[in-house]
PATORDREN-140562 format. One record per residue (C-alpha): residue number from 1; x, y, z. Coordinates in Angstrom, 1 decimal. Example, Ala and Ser with C-alpha at 12.3 -4.5 7.8 and 13.67 -1.06 7.14 Angstrom:
residues 2
   num       xx       yy       zz
     1     12.3     -4.5      7.8
     2     13.7     -1.1      7.1
//
This chain:
residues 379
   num       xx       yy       zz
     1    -26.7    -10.5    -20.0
     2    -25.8     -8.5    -23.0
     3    -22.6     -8.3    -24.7
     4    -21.1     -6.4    -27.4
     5    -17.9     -6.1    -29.0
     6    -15.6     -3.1    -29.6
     7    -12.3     -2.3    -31.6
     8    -10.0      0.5    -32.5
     9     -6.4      1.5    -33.5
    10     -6.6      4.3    -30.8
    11     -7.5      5.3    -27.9
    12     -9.7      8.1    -29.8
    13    -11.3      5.2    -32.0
    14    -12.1      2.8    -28.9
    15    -13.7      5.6    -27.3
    16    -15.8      6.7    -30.2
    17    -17.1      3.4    -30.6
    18    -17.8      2.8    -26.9
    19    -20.2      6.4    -27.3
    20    -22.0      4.4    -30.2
    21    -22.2      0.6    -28.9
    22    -24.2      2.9    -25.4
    23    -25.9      5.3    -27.5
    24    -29.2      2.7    -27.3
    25    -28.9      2.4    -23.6
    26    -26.7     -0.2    -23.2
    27    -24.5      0.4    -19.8
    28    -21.7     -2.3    -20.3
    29    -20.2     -3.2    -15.9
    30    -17.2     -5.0    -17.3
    31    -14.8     -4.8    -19.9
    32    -12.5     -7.8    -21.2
    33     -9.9     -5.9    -23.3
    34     -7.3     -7.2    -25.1
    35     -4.4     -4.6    -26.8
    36     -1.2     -4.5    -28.2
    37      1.8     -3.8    -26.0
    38      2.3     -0.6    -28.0
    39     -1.3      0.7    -27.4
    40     -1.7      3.4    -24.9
    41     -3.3      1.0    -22.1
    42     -3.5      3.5    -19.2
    43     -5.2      6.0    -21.6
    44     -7.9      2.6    -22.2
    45     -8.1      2.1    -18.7
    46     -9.2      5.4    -17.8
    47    -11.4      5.6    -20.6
    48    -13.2      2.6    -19.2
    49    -12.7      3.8    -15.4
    50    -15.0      7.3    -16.2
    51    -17.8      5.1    -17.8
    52    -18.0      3.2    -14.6
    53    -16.6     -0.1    -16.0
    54    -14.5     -3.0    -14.5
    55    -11.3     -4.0    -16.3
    56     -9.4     -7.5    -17.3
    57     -6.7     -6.3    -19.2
    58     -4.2     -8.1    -20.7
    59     -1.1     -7.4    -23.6
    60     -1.4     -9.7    -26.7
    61      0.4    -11.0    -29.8
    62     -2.4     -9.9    -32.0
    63     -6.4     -9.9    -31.0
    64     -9.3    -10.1    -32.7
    65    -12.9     -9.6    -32.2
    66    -15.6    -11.5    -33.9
    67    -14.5    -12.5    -37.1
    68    -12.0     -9.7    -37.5
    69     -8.1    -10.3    -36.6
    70     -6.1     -7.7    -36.0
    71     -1.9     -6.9    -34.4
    72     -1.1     -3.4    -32.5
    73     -5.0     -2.7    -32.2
    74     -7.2     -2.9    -29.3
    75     -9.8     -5.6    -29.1
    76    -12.8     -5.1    -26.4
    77    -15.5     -7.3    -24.7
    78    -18.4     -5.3    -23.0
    79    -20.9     -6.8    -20.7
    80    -23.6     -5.8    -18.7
    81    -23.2     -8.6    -16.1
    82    -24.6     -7.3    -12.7
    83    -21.7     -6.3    -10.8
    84    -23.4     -8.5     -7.3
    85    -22.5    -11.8    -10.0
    86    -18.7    -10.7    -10.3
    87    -15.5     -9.1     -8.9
    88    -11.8     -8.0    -10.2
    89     -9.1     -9.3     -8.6
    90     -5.5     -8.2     -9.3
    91     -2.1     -9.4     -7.7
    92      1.8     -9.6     -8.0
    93      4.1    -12.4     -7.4
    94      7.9    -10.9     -7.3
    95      9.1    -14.0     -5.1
    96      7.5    -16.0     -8.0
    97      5.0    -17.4     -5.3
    98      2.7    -18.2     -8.2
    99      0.8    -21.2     -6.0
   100      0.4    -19.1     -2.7
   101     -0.5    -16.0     -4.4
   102     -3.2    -17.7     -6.3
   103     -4.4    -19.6     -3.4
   104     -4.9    -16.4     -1.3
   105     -6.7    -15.0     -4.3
   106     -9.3    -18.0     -3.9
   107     -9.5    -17.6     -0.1
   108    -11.3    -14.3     -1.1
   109    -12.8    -15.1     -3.9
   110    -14.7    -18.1     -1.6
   111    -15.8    -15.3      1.1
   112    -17.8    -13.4     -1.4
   113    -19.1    -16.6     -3.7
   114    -19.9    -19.8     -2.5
   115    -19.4    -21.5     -5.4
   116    -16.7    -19.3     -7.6
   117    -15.4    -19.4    -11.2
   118    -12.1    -17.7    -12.5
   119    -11.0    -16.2    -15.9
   120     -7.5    -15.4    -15.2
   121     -4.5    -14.1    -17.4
   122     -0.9    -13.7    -15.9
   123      2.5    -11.8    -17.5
   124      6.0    -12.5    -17.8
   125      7.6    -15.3    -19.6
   126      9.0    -16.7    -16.4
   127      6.2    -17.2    -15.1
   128      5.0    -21.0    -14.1
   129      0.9    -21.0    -15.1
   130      0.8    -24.2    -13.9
   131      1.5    -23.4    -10.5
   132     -1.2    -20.7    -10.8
   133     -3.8    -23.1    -11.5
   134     -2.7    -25.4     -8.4
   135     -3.4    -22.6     -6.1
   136     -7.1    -22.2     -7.1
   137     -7.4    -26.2     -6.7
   138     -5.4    -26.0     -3.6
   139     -8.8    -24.0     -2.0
   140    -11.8    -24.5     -3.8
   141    -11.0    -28.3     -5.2
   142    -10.3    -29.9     -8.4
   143    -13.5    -29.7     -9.5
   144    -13.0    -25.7    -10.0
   145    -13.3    -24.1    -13.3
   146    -10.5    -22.0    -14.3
   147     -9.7    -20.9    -17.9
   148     -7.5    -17.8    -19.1
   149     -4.1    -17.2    -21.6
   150     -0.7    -15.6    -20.3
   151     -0.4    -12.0    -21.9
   152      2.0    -11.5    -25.2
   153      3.9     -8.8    -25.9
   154      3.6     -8.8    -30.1
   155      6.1    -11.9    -29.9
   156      9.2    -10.0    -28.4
   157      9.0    -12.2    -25.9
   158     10.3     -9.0    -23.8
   159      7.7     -7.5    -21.4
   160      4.1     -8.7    -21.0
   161      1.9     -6.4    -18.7
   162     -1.5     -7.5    -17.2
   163     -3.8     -4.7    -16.1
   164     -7.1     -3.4    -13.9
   165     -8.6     -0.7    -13.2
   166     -5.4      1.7    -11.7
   167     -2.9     -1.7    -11.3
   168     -0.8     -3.2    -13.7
   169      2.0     -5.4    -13.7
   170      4.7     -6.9    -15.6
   171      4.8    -10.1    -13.0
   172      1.3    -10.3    -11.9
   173     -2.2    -11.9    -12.3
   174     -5.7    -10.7    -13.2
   175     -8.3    -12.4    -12.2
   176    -12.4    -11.8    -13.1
   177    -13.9    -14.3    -10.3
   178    -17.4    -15.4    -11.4
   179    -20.3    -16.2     -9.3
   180    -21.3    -19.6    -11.0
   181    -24.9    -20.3     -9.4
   182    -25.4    -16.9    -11.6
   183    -22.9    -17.5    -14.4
   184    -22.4    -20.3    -15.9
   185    -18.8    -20.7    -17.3
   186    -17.2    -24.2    -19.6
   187    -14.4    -24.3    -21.6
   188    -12.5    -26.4    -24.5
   189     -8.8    -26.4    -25.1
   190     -7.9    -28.4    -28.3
   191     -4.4    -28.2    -29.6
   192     -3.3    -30.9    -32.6
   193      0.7    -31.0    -32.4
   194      2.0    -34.7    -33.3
   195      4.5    -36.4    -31.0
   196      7.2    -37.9    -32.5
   197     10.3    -39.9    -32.3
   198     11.9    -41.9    -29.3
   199     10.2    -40.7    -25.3
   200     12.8    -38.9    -23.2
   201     13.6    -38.5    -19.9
   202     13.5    -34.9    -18.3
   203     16.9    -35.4    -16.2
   204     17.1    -31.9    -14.2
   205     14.9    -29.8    -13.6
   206     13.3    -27.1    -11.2
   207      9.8    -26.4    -11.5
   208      9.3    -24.9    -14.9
   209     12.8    -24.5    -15.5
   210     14.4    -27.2    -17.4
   211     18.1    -27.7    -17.8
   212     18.6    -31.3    -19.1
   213     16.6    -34.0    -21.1
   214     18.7    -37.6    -21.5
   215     21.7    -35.5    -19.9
   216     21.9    -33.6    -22.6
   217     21.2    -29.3    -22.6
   218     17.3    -28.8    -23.6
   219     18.2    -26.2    -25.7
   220     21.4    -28.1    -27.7
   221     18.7    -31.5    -27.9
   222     15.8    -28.9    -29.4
   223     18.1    -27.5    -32.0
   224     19.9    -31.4    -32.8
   225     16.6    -32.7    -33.6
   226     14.1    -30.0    -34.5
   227     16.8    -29.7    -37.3
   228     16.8    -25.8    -36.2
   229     20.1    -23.5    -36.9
   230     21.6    -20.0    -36.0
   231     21.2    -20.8    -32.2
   232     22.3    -17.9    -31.0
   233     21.2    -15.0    -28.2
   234     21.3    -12.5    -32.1
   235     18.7    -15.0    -33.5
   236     15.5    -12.8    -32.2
   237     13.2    -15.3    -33.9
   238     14.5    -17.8    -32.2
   239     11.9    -18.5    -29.5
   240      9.5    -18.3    -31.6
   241     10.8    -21.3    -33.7
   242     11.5    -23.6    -30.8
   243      7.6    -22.9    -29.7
   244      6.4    -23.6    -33.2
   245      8.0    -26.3    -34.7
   246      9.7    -28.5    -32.3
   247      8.0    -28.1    -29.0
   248      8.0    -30.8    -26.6
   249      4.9    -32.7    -25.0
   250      4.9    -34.0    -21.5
   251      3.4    -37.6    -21.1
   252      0.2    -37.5    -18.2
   253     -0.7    -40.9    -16.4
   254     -4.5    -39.2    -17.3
   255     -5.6    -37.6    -20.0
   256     -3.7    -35.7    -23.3
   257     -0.2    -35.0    -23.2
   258      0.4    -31.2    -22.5
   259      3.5    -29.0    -24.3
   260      6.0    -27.6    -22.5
   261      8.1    -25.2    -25.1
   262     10.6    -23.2    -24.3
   263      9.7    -19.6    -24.0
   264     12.9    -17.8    -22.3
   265     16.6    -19.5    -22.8
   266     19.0    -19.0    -20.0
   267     22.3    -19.2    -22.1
   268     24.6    -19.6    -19.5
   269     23.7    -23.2    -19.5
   270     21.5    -23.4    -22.6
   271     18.1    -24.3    -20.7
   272     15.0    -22.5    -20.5
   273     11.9    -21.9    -19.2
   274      8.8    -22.9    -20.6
   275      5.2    -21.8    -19.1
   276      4.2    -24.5    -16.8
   277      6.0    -27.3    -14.9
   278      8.1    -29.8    -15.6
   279      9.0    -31.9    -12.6
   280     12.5    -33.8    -12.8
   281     12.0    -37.5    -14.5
   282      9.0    -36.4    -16.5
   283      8.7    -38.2    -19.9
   284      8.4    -36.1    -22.8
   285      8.6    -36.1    -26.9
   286      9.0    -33.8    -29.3
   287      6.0    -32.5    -31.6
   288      5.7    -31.1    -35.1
   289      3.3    -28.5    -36.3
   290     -0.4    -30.2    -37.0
   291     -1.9    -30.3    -40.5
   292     -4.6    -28.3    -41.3
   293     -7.1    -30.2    -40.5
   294     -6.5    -29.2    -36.8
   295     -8.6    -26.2    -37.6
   296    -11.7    -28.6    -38.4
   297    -10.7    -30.0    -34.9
   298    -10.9    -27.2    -32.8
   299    -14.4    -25.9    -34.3
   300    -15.9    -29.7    -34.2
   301    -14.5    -30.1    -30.7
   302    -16.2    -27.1    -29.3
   303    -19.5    -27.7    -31.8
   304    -19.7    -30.5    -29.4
   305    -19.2    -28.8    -26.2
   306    -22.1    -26.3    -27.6
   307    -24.0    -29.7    -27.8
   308    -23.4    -31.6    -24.8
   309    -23.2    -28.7    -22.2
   310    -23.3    -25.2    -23.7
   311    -26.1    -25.0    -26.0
   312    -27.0    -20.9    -25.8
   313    -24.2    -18.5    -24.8
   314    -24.1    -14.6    -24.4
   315    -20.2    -14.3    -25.2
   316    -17.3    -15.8    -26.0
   317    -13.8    -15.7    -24.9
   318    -11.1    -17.2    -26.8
   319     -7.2    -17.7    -26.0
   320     -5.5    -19.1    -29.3
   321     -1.1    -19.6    -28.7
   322      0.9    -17.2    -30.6
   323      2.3    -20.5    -32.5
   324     -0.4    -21.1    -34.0
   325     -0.7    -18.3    -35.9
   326      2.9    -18.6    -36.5
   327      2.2    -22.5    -38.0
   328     -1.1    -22.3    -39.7
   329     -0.9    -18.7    -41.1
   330     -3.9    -17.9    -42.8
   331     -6.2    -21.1    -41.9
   332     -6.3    -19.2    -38.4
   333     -8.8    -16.7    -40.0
   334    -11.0    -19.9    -41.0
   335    -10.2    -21.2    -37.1
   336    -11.8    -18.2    -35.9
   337    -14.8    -17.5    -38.1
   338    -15.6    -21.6    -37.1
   339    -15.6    -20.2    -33.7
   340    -17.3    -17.4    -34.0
   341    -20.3    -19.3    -35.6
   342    -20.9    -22.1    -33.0
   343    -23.1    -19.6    -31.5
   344    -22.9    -16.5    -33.0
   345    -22.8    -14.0    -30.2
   346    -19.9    -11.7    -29.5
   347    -16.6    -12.3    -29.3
   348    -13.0    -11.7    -28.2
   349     -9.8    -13.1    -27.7
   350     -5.9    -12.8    -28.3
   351     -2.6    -14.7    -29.2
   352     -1.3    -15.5    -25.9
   353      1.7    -17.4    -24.5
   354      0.1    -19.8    -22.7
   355     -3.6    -21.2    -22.8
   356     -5.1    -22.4    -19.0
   357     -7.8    -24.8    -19.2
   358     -8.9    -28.6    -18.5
   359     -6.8    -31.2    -20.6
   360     -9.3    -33.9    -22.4
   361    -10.0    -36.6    -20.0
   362     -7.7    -35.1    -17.1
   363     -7.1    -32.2    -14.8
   364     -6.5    -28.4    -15.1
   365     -3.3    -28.0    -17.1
   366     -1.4    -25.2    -19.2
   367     -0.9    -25.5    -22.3
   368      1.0    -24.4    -25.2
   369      0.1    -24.4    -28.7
   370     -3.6    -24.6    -27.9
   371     -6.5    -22.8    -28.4
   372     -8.9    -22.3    -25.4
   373    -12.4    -21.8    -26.2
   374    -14.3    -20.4    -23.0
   375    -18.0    -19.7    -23.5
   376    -20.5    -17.2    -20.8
   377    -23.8    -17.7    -20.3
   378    -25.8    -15.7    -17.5
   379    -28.4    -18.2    -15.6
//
């Protein structure tokens, strides 16, 4: 499988450098494409629908390909993976019937490959990723691999659209379902934020919606401790300081703890909702930002996973939070270049709201804060 990698400010740019990357012959089946809210993604999407080419689409807080980072551009993956080993599928959950909707998805995704695979990246800040994930263990079993980010909207936290060929959607999920006897998929999500201070008690809750920790309004405990001021529905930044510096981690009986910030605040009782769940009586801490040698983490962590399990690939994927571009500023640029040089192949990936992926030592989790490494390699 062949894979090359495409950017552009415009729709005019991507298309001229689609002509070039298939001027040798190359005749790219599927297109990973990551963009800026603000880009003209239904012009994209029909440039990529006349060449013939299947879409995962999602909206970013800044993409990058290869070595280069970029915000407000468009950021491309093209392969020529033989459309028999993969299929695009693309659904809405308005009754926010994330597990059922996913779990359908796998039904289908089962009667066309007996042993599937899913990349999968889902919008709006509401949503409960978590949930998402379930729904694929539900049918095909724990043992599935799932990876994927939740779509950004250049950190307005606002309106996040995933997108297919013709379809997109503000509340929805797009999922590329890989046929793994022909495709082999693996992951490694790595995050670094330190827990601190006393554990707490998660007191109510409802699914990913948390009201109360020790009794006391999320929200008013984040800002107490997290030493964070101006809380306030003017403070537009305001989200993305909770995320960064003062996000909390939920304990697991297996495997790392996972964080749960808050990504949308419901100010009529100062609670919010963070990306995945958070059941009632959970025991959680607060976390600061990582020093910078979280970055040597990330690249020896997947060195390793090129070593024990992925040693050649033909592309990779990766799904780095928003916040940690936000916390480690320019050292992201030296995060990615590790990255890329593992194995030196194309590559693509975004700032999303949410990373999906395998905890170390435990189950499928989302995760926050994290950057989710997710390498392709055609068998």
């Amino acid at each position: 499988m062949r894979a090359k990698s495409i950017k552009g400010n415009s729709t005019a740019e991507v298309k001229s450098a689609l002509d070039q990357t298939m001027a040798d012959g190359f005749t790219p089946t599927l297109a990973i494409v990551f963009l800026s809210i603000r880009q003209d993604h239904p012009g994209i999407c029909q440039l990529l629908t006349d060449a013939g080419i299947s879409i995962f689409g999602a909206t970013t807080n800044g993409e990058f390909i290869d070595e280069e980072i970029s915000s407000g551009s468009i950021a491309i993956l093209l392969l020529d993976m033989k459309p028999a080993y993969f299929t695009i599928m693309f659904e809405e959950y308005p009754d926010k019937n994330y597990r059922e909707v996913a779990a359908s998805m796998a039904r289908k995704a089962l009667e066309k490959f007996a042993n599937p695979a899913f990349l999968i990246s889902c919008s709006h800040t509401e949503t409960d990723a978590e949930q998402l994930l379930l729904g694929f263990e539900d049918v095909v079993g724990k043992q599935v691999n799932v990876y994927g980010g939740a779509a950004g909207d250049d950190y307005s936290f606002s309106k996040q659209l995933v997108f297919t060929n013709g379809r997109e959607s503000e509340r929805g999920l797009v999922v590329l379902v890989l046929d793994e006897d022909k495709i082999k998929i693996k992951g490694q999500a790595t995050c670094g934020w330190h827990a601190v201070g006393t554990v707490r008690t998660v007191t109510k809750s409802e699914g990913n919606h948390v009201y109360t920790v020790d009794d006391i309004a999320v929200l008013d405990l984040t800002a107490k401790y997290g030493g964070i001021e101006n809380v306030s529905p003017d403070n537009k930044s305001l989200i993305v300081e909770i995320a960064t510096t003062f996000p909390m981690q939920m304990q697991r009986e297996k495997g790392d703890p996972v964080t749960r910030p808050g990504l949308l605040i419901d100010w009529a009782d100062r609670s919010f909702y963070c990306s995945g769940s958070v059941p009632q009586g959970s025991k959680v801490r607060f976390s600061l930002p990582p020093d910078f040698d979280v970055v040597e983490k990330v690249i020896n962590n997947c060195g390793e996973l090129k070593t024990s399990e992925m040693p050649e690939a033909d592309a990779v994927i990766v799904f780095s939070c928003a916040g940690r571009q936000v916390a480690l500023g320019p050292m992201i640029q030296k995060e990615i270049e590790g990255l890329k040089n593992i194995w030196d192949v194309p590559l693509v990936g975004f700032f999303s709201n949410a990373e999906l992926a395998r905890a170390t030592g435990g189950n499928l989790e989302m995760h926050n804060l994290t950057t989710c490494c997710v390498v392709l390699k055609e068998n």
